[in-house]
ROKOL-506812 format. One record per residue (C-alpha): residue number from 1; chain; x negated, z, y negated. Coordinates in Angstrom, 3 decimals. Each point is the difference from the previous one (the first is absolute). Layout:
<sites>
{site NUM,'A',{X,Z,Y}} ...
</sites>
This chain:
<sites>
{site 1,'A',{-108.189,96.102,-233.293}} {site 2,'A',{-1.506,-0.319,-3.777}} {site 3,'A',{3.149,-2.337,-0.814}} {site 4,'A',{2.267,2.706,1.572}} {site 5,'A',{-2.536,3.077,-2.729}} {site 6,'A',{0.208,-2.567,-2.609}} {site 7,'A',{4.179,0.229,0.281}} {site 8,'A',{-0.153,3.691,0.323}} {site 9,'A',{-1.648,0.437,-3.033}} {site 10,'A',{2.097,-2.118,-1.836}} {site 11,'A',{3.063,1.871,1.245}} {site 12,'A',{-1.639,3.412,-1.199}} {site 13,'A',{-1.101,-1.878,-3.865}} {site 14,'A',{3.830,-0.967,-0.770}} {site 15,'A',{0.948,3.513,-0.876}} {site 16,'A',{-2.609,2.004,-1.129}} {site 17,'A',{-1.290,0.174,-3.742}} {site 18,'A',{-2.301,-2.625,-1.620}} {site 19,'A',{-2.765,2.329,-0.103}} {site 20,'A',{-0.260,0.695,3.867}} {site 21,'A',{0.326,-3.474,0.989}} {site 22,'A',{-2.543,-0.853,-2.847}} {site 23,'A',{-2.557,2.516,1.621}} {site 24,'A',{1.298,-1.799,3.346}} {site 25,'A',{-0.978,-3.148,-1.024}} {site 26,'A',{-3.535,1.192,-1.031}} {site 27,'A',{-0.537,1.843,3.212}} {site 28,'A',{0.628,-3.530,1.434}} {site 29,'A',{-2.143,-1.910,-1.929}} {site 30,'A',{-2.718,2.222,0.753}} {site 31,'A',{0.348,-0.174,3.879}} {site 32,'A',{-0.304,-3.593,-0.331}} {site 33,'A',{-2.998,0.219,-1.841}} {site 34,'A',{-1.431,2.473,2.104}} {site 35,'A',{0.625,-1.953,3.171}} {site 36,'A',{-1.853,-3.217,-0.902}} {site 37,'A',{-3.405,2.164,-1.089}} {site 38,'A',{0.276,2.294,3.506}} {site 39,'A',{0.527,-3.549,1.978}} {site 40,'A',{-2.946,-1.370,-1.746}} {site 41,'A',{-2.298,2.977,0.952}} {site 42,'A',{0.747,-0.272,3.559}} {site 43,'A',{-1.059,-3.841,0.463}} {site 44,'A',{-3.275,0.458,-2.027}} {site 45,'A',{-2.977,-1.474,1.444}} {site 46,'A',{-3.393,1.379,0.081}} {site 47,'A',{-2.282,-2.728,-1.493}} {site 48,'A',{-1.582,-1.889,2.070}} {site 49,'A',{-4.214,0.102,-1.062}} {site 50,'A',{-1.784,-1.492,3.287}} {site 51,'A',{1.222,-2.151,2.939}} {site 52,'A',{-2.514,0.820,3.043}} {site 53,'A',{1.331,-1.858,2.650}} {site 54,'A',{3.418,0.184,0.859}} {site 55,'A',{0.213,3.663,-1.602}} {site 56,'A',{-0.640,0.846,-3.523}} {site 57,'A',{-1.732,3.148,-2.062}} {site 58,'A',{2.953,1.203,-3.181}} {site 59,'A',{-0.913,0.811,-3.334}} {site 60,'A',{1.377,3.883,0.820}} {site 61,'A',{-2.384,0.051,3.292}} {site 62,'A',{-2.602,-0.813,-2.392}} {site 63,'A',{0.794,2.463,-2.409}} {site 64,'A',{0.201,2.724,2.744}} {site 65,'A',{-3.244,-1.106,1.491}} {site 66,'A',{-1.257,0.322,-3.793}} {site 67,'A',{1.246,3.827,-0.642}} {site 68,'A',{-1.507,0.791,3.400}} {site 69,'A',{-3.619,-1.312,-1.375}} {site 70,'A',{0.464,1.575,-2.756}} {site 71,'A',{0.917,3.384,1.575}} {site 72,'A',{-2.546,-0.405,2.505}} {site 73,'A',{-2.776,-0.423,-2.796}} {site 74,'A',{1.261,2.017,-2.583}} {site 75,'A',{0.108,-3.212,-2.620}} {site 76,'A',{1.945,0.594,-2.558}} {site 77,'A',{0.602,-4.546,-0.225}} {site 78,'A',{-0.717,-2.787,1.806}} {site 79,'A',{-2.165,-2.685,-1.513}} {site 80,'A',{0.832,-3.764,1.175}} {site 81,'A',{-3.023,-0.597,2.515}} {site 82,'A',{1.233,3.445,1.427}} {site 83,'A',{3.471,-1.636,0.023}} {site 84,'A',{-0.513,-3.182,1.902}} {site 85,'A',{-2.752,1.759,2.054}} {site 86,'A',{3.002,2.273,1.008}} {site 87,'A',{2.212,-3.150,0.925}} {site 88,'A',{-2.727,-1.518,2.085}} {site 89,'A',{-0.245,2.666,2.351}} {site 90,'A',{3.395,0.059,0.388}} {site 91,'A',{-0.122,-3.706,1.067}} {site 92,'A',{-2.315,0.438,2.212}} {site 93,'A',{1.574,3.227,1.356}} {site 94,'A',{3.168,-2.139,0.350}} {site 95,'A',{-1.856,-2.976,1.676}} {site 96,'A',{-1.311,2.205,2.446}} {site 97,'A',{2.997,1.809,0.835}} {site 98,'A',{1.791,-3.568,0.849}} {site 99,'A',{-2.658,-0.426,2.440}} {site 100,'A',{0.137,2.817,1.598}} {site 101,'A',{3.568,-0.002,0.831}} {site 102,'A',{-0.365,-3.954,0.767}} {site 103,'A',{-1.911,1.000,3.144}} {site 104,'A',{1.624,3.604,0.818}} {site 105,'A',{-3.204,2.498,-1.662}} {site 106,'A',{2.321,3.492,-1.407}} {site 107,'A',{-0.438,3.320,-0.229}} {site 108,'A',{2.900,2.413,0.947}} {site 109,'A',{0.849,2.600,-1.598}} {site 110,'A',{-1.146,2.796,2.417}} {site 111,'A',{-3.745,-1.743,-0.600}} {site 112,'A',{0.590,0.437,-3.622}} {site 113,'A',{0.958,3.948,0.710}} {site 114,'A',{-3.351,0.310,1.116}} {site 115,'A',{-1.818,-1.411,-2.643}} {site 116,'A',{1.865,2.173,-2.131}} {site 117,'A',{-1.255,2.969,2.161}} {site 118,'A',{-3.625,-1.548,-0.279}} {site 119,'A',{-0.016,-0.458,-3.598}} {site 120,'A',{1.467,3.645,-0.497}} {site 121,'A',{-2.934,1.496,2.326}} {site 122,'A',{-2.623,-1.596,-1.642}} {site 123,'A',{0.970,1.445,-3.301}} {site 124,'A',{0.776,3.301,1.524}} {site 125,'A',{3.718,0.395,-1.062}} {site 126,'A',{3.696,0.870,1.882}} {site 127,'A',{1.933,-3.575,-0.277}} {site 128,'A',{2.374,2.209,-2.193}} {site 129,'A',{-2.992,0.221,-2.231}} {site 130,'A',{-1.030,-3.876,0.067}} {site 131,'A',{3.353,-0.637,-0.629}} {site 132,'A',{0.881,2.420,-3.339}} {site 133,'A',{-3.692,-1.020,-0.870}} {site 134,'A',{0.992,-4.023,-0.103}} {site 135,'A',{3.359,1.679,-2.236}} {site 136,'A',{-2.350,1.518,-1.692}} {site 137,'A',{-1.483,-3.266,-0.917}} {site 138,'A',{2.760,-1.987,-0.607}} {site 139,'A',{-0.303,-1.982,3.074}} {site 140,'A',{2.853,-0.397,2.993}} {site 141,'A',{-0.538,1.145,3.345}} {site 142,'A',{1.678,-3.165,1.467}} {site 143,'A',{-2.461,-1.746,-2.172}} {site 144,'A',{-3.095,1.711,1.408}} {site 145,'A',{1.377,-0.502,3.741}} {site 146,'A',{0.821,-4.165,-0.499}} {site 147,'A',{-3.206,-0.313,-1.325}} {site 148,'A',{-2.214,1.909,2.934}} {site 149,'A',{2.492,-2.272,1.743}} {site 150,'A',{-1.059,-3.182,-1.614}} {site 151,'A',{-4.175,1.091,0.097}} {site 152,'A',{0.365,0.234,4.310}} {site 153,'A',{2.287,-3.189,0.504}} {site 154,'A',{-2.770,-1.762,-2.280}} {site 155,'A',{-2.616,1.438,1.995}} {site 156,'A',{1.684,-0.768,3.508}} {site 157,'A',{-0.046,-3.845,-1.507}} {site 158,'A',{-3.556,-0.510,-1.304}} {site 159,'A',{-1.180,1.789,3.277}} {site 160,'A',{2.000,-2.453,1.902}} {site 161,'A',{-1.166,-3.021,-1.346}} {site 162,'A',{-3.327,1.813,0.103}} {site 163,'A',{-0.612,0.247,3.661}} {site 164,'A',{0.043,-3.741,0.689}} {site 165,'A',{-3.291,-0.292,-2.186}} {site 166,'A',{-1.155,3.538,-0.065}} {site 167,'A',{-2.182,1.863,2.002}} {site 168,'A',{-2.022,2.754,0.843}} {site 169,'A',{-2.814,-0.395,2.791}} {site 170,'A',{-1.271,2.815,1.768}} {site 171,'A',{-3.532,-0.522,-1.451}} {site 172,'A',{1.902,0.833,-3.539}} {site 173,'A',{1.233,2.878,1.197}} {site 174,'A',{-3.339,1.471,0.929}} {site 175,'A',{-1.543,-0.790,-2.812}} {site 176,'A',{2.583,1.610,-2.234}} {site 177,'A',{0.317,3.165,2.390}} {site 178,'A',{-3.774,0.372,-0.263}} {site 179,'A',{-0.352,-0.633,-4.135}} {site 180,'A',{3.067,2.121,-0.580}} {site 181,'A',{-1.657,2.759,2.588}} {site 182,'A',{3.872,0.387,1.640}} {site 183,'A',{0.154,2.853,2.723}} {site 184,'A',{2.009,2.146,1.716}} {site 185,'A',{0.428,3.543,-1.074}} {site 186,'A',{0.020,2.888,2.846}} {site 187,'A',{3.818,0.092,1.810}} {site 188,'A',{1.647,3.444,0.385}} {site 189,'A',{3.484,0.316,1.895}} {site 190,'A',{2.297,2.638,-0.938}} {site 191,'A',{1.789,0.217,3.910}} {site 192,'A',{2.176,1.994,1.952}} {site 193,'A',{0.611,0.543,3.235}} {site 194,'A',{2.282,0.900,3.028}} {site 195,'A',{-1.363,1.047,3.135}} {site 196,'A',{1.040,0.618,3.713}} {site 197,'A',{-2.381,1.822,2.393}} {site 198,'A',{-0.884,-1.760,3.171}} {site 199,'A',{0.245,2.776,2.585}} {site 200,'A',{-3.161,1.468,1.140}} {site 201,'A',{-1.776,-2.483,2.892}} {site 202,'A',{2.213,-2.552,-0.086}} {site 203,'A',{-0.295,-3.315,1.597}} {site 204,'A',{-0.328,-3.354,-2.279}} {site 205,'A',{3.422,-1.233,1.717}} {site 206,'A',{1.807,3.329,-1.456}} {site 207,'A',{-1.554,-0.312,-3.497}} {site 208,'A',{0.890,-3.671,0.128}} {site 209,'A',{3.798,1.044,1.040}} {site 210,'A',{-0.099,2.598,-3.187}} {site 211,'A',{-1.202,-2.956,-2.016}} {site 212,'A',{3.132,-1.964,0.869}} {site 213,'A',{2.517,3.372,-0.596}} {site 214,'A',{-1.470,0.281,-3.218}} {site 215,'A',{-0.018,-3.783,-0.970}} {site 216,'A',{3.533,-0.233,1.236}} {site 217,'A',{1.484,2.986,-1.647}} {site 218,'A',{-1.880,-1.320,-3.304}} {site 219,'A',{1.903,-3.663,0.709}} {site 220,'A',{3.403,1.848,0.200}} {site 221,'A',{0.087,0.878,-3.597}} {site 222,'A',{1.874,-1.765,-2.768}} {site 223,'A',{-2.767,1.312,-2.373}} {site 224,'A',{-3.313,1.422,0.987}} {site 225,'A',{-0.804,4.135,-1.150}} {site 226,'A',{-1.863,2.414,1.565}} {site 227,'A',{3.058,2.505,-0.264}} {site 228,'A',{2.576,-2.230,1.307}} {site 229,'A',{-2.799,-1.448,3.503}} {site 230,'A',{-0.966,4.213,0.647}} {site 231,'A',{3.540,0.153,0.549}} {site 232,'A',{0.638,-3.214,1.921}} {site 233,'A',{-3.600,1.089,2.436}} {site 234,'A',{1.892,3.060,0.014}} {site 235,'A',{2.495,-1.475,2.054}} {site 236,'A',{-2.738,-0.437,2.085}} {site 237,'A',{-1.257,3.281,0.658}} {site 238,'A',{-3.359,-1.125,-2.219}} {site 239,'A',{-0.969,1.944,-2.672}} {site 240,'A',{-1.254,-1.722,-2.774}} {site 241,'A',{-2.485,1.832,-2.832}} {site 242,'A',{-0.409,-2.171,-3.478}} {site 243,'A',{-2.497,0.930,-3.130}} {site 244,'A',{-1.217,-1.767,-3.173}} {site 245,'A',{-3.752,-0.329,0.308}} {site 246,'A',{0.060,-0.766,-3.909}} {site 247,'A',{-2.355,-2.728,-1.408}} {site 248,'A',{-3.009,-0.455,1.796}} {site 249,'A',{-3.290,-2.218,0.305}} {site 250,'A',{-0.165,-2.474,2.537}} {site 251,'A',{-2.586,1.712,1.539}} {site 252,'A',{1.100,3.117,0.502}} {site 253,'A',{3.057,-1.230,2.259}} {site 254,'A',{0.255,-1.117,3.465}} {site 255,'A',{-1.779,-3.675,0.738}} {site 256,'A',{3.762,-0.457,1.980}} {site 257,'A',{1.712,1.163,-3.235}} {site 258,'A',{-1.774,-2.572,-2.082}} {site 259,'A',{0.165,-2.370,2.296}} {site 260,'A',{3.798,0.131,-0.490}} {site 261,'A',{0.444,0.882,-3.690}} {site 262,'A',{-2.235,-3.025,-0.830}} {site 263,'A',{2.987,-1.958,1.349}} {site 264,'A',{2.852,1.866,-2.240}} {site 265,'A',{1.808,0.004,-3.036}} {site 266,'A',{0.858,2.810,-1.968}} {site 267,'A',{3.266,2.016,0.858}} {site 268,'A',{-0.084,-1.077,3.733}} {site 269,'A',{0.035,1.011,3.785}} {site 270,'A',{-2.121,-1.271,2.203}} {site 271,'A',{0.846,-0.555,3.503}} {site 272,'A',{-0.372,3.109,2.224}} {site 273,'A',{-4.136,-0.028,1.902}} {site 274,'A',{-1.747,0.968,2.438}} {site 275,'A',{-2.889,2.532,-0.412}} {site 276,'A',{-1.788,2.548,2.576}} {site 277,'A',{1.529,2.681,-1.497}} {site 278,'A',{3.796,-1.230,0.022}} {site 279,'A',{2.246,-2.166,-2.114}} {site 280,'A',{-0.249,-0.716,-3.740}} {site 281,'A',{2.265,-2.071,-2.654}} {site 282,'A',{-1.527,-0.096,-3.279}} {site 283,'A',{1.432,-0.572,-3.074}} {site 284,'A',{-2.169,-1.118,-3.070}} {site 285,'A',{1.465,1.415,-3.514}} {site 286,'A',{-3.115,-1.516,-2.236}} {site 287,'A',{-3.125,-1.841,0.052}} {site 288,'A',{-2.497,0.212,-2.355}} {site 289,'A',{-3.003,-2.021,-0.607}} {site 290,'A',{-1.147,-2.765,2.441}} {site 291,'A',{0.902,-2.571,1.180}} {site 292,'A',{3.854,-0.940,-1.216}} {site 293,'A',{2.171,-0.561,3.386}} {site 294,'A',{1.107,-4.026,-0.926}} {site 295,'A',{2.013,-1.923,2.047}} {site 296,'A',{-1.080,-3.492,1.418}} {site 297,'A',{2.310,-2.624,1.967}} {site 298,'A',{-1.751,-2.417,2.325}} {site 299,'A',{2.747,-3.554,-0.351}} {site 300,'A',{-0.001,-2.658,1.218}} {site 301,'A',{2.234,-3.162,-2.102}} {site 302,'A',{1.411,-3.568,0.404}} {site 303,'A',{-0.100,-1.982,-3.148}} {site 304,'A',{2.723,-2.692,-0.948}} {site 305,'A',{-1.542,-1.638,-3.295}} {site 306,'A',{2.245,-0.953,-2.419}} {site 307,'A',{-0.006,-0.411,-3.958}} {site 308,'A',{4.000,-1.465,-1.083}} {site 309,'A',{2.945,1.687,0.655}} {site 310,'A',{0.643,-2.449,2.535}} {site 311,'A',{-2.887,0.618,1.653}} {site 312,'A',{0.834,3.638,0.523}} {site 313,'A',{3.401,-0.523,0.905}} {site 314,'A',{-1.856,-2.297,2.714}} {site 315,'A',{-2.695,2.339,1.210}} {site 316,'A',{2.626,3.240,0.145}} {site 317,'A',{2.370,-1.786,2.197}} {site 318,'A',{-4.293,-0.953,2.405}} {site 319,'A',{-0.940,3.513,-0.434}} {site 320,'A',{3.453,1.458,1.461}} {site 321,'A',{-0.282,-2.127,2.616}} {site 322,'A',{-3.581,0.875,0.699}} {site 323,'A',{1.108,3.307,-0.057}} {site 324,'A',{2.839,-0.732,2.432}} {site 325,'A',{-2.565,-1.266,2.239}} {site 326,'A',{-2.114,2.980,0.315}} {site 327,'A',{2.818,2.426,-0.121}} {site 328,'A',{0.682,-2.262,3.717}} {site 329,'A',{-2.835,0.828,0.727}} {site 330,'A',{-2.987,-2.358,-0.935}} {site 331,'A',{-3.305,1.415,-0.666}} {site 332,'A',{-0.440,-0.074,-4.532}} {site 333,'A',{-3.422,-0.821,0.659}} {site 334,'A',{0.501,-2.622,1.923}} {site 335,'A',{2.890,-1.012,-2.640}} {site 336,'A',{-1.973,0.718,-2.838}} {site 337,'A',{-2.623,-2.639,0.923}} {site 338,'A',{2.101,-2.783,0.713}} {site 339,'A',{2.319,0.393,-2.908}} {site 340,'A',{-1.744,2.178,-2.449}} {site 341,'A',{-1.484,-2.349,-3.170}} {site 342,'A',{-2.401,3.285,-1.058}} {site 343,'A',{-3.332,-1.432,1.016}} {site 344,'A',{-1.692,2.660,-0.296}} {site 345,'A',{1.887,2.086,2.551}} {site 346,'A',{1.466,-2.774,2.151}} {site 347,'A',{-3.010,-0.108,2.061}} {site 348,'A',{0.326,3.715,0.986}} {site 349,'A',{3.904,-0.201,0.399}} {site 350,'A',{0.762,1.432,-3.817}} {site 351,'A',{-1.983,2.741,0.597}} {site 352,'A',{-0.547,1.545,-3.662}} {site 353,'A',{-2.170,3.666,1.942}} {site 354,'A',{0.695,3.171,-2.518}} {site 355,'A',{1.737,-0.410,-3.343}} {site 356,'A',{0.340,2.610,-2.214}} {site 357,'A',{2.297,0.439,-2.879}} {site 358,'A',{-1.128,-2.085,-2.945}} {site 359,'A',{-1.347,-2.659,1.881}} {site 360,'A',{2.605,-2.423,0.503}} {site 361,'A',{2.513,-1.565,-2.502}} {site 362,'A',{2.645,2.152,-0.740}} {site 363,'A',{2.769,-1.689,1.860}} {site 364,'A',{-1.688,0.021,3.252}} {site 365,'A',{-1.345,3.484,-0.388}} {site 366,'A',{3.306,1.043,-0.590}} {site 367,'A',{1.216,-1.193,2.998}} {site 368,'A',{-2.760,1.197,2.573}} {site 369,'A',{-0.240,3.463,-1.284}} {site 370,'A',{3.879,-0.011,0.512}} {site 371,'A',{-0.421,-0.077,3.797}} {site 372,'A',{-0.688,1.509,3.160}} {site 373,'A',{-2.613,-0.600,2.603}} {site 374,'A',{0.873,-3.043,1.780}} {site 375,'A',{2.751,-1.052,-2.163}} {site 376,'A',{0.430,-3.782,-1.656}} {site 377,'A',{0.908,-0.746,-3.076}} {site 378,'A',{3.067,-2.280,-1.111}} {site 379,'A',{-1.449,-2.978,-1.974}} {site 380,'A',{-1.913,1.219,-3.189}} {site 381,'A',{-0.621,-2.353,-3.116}} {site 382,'A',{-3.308,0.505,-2.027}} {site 383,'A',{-1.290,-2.614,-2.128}} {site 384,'A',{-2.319,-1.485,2.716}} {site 385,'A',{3.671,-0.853,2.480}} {site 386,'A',{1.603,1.767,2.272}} {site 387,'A',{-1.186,2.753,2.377}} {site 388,'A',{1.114,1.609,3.036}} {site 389,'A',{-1.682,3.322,0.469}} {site 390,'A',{-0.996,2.120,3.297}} {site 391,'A',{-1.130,3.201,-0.630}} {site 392,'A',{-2.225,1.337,3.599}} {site 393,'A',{-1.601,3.344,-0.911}} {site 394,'A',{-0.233,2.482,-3.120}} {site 395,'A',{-2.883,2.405,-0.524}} {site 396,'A',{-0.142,2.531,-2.228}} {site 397,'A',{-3.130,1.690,0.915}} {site 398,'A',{-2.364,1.694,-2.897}} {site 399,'A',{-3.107,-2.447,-0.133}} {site 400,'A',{-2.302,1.266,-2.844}} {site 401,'A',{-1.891,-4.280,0.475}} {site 402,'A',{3.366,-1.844,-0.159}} {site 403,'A',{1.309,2.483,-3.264}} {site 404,'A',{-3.494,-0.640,-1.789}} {site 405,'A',{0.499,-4.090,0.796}} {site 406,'A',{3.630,0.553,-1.313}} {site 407,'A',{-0.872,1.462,-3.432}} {site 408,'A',{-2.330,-2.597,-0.587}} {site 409,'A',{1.902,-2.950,1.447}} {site 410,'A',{3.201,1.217,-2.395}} {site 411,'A',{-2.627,0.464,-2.863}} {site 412,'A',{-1.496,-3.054,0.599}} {site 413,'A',{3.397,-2.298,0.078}} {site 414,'A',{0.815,1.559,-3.058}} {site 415,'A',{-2.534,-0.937,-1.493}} {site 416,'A',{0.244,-3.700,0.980}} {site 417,'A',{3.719,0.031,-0.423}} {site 418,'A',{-0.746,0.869,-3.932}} {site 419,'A',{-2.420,-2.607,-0.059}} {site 420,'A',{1.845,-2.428,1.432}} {site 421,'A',{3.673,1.007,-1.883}} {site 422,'A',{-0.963,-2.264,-3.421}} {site 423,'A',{-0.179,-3.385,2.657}} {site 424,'A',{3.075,0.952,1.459}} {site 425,'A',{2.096,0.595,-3.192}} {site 426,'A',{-1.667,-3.096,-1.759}} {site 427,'A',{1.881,-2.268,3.068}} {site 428,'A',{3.155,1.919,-0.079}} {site 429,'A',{0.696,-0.497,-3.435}} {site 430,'A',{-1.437,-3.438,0.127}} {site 431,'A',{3.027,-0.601,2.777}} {site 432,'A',{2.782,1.969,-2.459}} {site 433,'A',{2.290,-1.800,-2.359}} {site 434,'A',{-0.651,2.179,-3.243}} {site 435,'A',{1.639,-1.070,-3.862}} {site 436,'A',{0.624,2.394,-2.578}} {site 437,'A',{2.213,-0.102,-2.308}} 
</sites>
């Protein structure tokens, strides 16, 4: 093709006057200047500054991590200290970050949404706001959102490597609940309610059989409303009345009402009860004050250690076996403490009683939050092995005790995470092939 251009173009020269095949020639000259300086630009290479393992940190990631300092802190220079205190952190950042993707600790980027939305509450603004207010600044949005990214996947991985050597006894957690004078503010529910009127002296076996109209007319909707189940009780020849009660004290409702709100979330239904008057299905828009409705799991585990990649290959092939096995139908306790190398729980068949969220290591907290009541897990890899996971009841009842022991248990571990954070950095980087350059 250019042989067959470079013909054409001599073709068109032999006829035409000096001076147009003069300014030609010079158009021609410059394209092949031009072309050697555009080829060059596209195979340039970022300069290489540290080599952390088998990554490395450029001289223009350092230079963007610079103007970001700078930004941040309004500094109109960098002195050297700052400089090489800058690249440091990035190493370490780095080093961290290789770990943490070595043994499967991330943060997705519907996690990272909601850190956004956190950090935008706490300052009081519209994420429109945060955002032109970062513009404002000179600072990217994608910026902001890798590093909230890179702050919880660090997190996840000191509080991993944390839980094998920290811990928080209950003794701790009284002290610190007492000293920091923790309590439970007064709950109010803002509830409504639908109602159908048991008919005047009616026996327990016909309010019983209204109980199960209601509850089944309730289970035949796609999506709970108090519109669309009047209509569906309707069908029924029941007659359904519904009113907001508004926000109220504890107190001042029903014992039976509490007894179920303290059991709900907000925005939902609860299933359809019994009273002396007739049948009632709350629904709980907002809770204020008291004790915060948290969910606990009660798990039970099997435990394949296992450190190399070997290893793990190993123990995932045991643990979906083991699984297999009680999927057949063997009893996982009885599994769990023949096979299971956790000796803590072996001896009670894996049993690990009520976890909430925050007290395991990511990985496997992931996992048994992910499933229902009486489900098993496929084989999950932590840094301690490999797990299999049953899950056997969920509670999410509002205990104003266990919320009090979970602010100062999460208080607590953060505290000893901190402290213990220096330790655990000093060995990773010990472990990290670092030069600069």
């Amino acid at each position: 093709m250019i042989v067959n251009c470079e013909l054409n173009s001599m073709n068109f020269f032999k006829n035409k006057p000096l001076s147009i095949v003069s300014i030609c020639l010079n158009l021609l000259v410059l394209l092949v200047l031009i072309v050697p300086i555009h080829s060059h630009a596209q195979t340039f290479v970022d300069k290489i500054v540290v080599i952390v393992n088998d990554d490395v940190i450029t001289e223009g990631e350092l230079l963007q991590r610079i103007k970001r300092v700078q930004v941040n802190n309004n500094l109109t220079k960098v002195d050297r200290d700052l400089h090489d205190q800058i690249l440091k952190n990035m190493v370490e950042e780095l080093v961290q970050l290789q770990r943490a993707k070595q043994i499967g600790i991330s943060t997705s980027e519907a996690e990272v949404d909601r850190l956004v939305q956190r950090f935008a509450r706490q300052r009081k603004v519209s994420l429109g706001e945060l955002e032109n207010q970062l513009i404002r600044q000179g600072l990217s949005y994608e910026d902001f959102r890798q590093d909230l990214k890179t702050q919880s996947i660090v997190r996840k991985l000191v509080r991993s490597d944390a839980a094998r050597s920290v811990t928080v006894t209950d003794e701790e957690i009284d002290t610190f609940t007492k000293a920091n004078n923790i309590k439970s503010k007064a709950v109010a529910y803002d509830v409504s309610y639908l109602f159908i009127k048991a008919p005047d002296g009616s026996s327990e076996a016909e309010q019983d059989a209204l109980l199960t109209t209601v509850t089944a007319a309730k289970d035949q909707l796609d999506k709970v409303s108090f519109s669309d189940l009047t209509v569906k009780l309707a069908e029924s020849k029941l007659q359904a009345t519904t009113q907001n009660l508004g926000l109220n004290p504890a107190e001042k409702l029903p014992s039976i009402f509490n007894k179920v709100l303290s059991k709900m979330v907000p925005g939902n239904y609860s299933d359809a009860f019994k009273t002396s008057s007739g049948i009632y299905v709350l629904k709980l828009n907002n809770v204020q004050g008291g004790a915060a409705v948290t969910e606990k799991r009660k798990a039970q585990h099997i435990l394949i250690t296992a450190k190399s990649q070997l290893e793990i290959e190993r123990a995932k092939k045991v643990a979906a076996r083991l699984k297999s096995q009680v999927a057949a139908g063997a009893d996982f306790t009885n599994v769990a403490k023949y096979y299971s190398d956790d000796s803590t729980s072996a001896a009670t068949g894996g049993n690990l009683g009520w976890v909430r969220a925050g007290q395991m290591v990511p990985r496997f907290e992931s996992a048994l939050f992910a499933l229902q009541e009486g489900q098993i897990s496929d084989p999950v890899v932590t840094n301690f092995g490999v797990h299999i996971i049953k899950l056997n009841e969920i509670s999410r009842e509002a205990n104003p005790e266990e919320e009090l022991k979970a602010i100062a248990f999460n208080n607590l571990m953060s505290q000893k995470v901190d402290q213990y954070y220096p330790a655990f950095l000093s060995q990773l980087m010990g472990r990290a092939y670092i030069k600069y350059l």
